[in-house]
N, C-alpha and C positions, 0 to 999 in steps of 0.2 A: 658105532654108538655116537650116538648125537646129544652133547650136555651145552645147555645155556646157563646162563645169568651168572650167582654164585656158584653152582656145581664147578661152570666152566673154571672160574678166579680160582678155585680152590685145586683142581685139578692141575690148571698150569703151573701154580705155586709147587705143588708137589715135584712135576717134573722138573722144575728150576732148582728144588731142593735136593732131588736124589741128583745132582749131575756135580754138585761143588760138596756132598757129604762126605765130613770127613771118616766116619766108619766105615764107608764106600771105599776109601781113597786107602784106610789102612790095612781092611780084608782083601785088596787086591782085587775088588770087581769088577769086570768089567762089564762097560756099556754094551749093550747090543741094540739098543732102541726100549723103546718105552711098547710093550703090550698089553693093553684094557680090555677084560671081558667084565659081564657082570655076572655073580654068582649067587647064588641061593643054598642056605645050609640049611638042615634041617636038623632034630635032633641025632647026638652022636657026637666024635670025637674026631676034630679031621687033624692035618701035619701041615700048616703053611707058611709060607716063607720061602723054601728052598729057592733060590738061593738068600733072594730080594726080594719085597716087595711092600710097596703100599695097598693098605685097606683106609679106602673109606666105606663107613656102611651108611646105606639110604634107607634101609628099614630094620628093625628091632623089634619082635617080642616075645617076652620072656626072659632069662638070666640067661646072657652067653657071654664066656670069657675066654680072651685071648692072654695066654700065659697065665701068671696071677690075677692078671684085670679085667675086672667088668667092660665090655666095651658098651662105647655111647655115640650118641647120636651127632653131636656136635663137635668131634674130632678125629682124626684120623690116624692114626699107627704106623709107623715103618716096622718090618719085621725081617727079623736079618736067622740068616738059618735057618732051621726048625724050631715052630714053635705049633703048641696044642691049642686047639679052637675047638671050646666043650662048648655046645648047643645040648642045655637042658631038655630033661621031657615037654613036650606041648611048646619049645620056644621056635622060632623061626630069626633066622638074620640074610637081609641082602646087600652085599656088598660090591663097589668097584674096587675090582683088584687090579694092581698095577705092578706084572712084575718087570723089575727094573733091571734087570741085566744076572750075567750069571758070573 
């Protein structure tokens, strides 16, 4: 996967931030390197996180929520454990997920 401009600023900062997290550091996760796919959800109810991992999403639409929260376009999510990713009927979400170690 090839990200320029701000994708790339925004990506690095993430893995600068998962390496010194301190919820990282208290759950005892360890590193294994950083692995980026991009994914596609569709409507349905997925379980993500396990162990680690960052969501950024590059596309949205419709109502989809990670945990209690609407996700949006201009932020990105650390997700520690399981958490539920409800993609409403007719919504679509694509995200770079990044998990961070286990």
């Amino acid at each position: 996967m090839l990200v320029h401009g701000r994708g790339r600023e925004l990506i690095t900062k993430i893995e600068e931030l998962s390496l010194n997290n301190p919820t990282r550091k208290q759950r005892q996760l360890k590193s294994y390197g950083i692995r980026p796919a991009i994914q596609v959800f569709s409507p349905g109810v997925n379980i993500v996180g396990k162990p680690y991992m960052a969501v950024i999403p590059f596309y949205i639409k419709g109502k989809v929520t990670l945990g209690e929260e609407e996700i949006q376009l201009d932020r990105y999510y650390h997700v520690y454990g399981e958490s539920r990713l409800v993609i409403e009927d007719n919504a679509k979400l694509g995200i770079w997920g990044y998990k961070l170690g286990i």
